[in-house]
C-alpha positions as CSV (number, residue, x, y, z in Angstrom):
1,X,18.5,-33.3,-61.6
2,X,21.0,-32.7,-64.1
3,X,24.3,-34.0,-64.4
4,X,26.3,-30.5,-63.6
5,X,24.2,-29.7,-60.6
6,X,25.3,-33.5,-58.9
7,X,28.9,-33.1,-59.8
8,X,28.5,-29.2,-57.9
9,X,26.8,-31.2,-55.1
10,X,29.3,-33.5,-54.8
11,X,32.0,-31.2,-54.5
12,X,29.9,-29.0,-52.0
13,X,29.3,-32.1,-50.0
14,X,33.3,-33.0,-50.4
15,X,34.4,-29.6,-49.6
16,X,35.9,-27.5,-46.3
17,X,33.9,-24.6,-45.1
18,X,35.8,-21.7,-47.5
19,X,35.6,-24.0,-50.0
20,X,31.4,-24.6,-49.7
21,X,31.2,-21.2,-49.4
22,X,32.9,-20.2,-52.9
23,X,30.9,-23.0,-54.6
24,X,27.8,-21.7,-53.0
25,X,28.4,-18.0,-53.7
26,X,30.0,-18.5,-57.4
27,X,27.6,-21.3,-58.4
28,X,25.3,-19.5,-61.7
29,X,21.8,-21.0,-62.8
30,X,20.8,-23.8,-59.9
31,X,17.3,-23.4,-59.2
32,X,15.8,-22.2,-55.4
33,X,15.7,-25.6,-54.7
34,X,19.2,-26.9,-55.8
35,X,20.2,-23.8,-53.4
36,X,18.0,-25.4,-50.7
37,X,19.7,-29.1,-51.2
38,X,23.3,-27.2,-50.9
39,X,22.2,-25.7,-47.7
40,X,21.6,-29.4,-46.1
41,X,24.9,-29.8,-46.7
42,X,26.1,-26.6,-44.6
43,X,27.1,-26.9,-41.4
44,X,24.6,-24.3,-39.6
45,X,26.6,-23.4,-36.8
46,X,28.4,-21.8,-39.8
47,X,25.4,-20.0,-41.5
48,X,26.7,-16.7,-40.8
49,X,30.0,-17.1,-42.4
50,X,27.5,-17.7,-45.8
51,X,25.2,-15.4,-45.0
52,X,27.9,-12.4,-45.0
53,X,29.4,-14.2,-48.0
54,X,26.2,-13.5,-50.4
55,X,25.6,-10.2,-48.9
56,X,29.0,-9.4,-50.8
57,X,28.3,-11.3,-54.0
């Protein structure tokens, strides 16, 4: 993995819920799979709140 995509992991890891949900939604060329990692990172009782975040994007 490159460098960019472990300092956006970081932060998504370090981040509050609005937070992991702006980096999520405004994050531009991460693979499926960099996606993926982010979403272990995502609290799923909150999967909704995301989920009607990207239907907006």
């Amino acid at each position: 993995m490159d460098k960019s995509f472990e300092e956006i992991k970081e932060k998504f890891i370090n981040a509050d819920l609005d937070e992991k949900i702006r980096i999520y939604t405004t994050s531009r060329g991460l693979t499926v799979e960099q996606f993926k990692e982010l979403l272990a990172y995502f609290p799923i009782k909150h999967l909704d709140k995301l989920e009607e975040a990207v239907n907006r994007v």
